[in-house]
N, C-alpha and C positions, 0 to 999 in steps of 0.2 A: 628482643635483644637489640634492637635500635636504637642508636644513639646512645648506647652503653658503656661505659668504660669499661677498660680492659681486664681491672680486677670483675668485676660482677659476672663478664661473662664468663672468666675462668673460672668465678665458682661455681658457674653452672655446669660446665663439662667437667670441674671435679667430682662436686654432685654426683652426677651419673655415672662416673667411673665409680663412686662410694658403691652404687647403687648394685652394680653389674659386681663390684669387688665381692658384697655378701654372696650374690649366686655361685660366685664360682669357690669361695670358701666353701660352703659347703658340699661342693663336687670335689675338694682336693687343689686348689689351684689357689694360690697365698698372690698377696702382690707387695712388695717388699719396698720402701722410698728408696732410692737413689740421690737423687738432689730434688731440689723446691727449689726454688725463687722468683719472687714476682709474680708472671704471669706465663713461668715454664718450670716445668716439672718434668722429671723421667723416672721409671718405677722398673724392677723388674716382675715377672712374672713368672712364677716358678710352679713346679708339682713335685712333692716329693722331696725339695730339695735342690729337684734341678732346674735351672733357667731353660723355661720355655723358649721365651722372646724378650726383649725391654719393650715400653711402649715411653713415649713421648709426646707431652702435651705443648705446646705454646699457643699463646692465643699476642694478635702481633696487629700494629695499628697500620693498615696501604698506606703511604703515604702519599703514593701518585695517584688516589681514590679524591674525588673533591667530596665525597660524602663522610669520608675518613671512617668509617666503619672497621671496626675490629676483625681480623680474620681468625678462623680456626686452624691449628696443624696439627693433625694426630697422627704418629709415624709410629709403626711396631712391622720391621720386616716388611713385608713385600703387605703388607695392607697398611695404605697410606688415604688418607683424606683431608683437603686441603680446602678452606670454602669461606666467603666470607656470614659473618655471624647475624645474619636479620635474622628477625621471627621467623622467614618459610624456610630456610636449612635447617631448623631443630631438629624434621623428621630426618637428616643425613647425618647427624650428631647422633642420635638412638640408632640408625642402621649400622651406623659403623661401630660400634660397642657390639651390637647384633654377630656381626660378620666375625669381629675379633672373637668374640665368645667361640663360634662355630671352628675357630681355626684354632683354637687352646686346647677347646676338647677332643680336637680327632691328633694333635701333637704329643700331648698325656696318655689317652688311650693308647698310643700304640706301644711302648714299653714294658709297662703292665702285661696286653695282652700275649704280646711276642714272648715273656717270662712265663704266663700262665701257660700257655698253649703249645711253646716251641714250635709255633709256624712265621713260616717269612711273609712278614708285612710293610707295607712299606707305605708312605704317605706320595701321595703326588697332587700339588695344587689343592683343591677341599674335597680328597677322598682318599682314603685308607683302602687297598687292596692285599688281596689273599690269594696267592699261587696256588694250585693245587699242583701243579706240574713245573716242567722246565719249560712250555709253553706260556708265550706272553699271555694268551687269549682264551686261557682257563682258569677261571676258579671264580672268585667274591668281590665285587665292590662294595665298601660300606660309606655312606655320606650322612652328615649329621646335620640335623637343621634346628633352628628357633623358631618355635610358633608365637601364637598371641597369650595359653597359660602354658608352652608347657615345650617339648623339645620332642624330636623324633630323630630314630636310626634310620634308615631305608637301606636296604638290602638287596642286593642288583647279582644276579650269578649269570656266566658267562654259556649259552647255550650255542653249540656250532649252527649256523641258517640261520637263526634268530638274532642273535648277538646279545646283548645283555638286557635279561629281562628280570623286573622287579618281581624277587620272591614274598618280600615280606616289607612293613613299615612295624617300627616298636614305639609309638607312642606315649609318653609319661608326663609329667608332671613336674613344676621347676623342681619341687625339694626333695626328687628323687637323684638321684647321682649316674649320668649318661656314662662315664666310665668306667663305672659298674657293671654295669649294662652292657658294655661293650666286651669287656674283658667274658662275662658270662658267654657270649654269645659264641664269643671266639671259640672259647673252651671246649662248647656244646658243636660245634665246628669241627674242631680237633676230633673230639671223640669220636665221632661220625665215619671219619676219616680212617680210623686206626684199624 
């Protein structure tokens, strides 16, 4: 991306937005245009119907840079990434797609599951917990990750002396749907419970 104009490299973090937009269609998560123009774009991000988050791209020339290199800005909510665009940031360009991913899916899940399960869940930061009690420091952490083919749940229950220890990891596969998975899990949680 060196010495690039500002369209090329915005087609390249469209690109990968195209790229990341097919995974997460088929987990349930649309991404909808807002505006375009030039070398800035905003989209919403939706499940369901509902706005998750907007994301916003612009890609913008330093001009107090004497190498005048292109910068990146990808803003969606409290995950922001800000960098300028040579070749070695590309791998900050894919983490940050990575990370937005990670924070779409544990925002959508919890809906769903709260609806399937009728228990209180709540998102804090990039993890979704589960109350068993009126006690802060009882019940379920769940955290969702991106591997290299494929996605993982991880599963953290709150034990008094110990404090939260990892029950389980659910490892799958991209074309399998995490909120699916989530909502099951929940469920199978629930029931347990009753």
């Amino acid at each position: 991306m060196e010495h690039c104009d500002l369209a090329e490299v915005y087609t390249e973090v469209k690109n990968l937005l195209n790229e990341f937009a097919k995974m997460w269609q088929g987990w349930g998560i649309s991404i909808q245009e807002v505006s375009e123009k030039g070398t800035e774009g905003m989209w919403l991000l939706k499940f369901g119907g509902d706005v998750l988050r907007p994301l916003r791209i612009s890609v913008i020339l330093d001009q107090r840079s004497k190498d005048k290199l292109p910068w990146i800005s990808l803003r969606s909510n409290e995950k922001v990434g800000v960098f300028e665009a040579y070749k070695y940031n590309r791998r900050y360009l894919r983490s940050y797609f990575e990370r937005l991913t990670e924070y779409l899916v544990l925002e959508a899940a919890q809906v769903p599951a709260i609806e399937k399960s009728e228990l209180y869940i709540w998102k804090s930061s990039k993890r979704l917990y589960l109350a068993l009690s009126n006690e802060d420091d009882e019940g379920f952490w769940f955290s969702f990750f991106l591997r290299r083919k494929g996605w993982t749940w991880t599963i953290r229950q709150w034990f008094s002396g110990q404090g939260w220890v990892v029950m389980d990891r659910v490892y799958r596969p991209f074309d399998e749907n995490p909120i699916e998975v989530f909502v099951n899990i929940i469920s199978a949680i629930g029931l347990t419970l009753l």
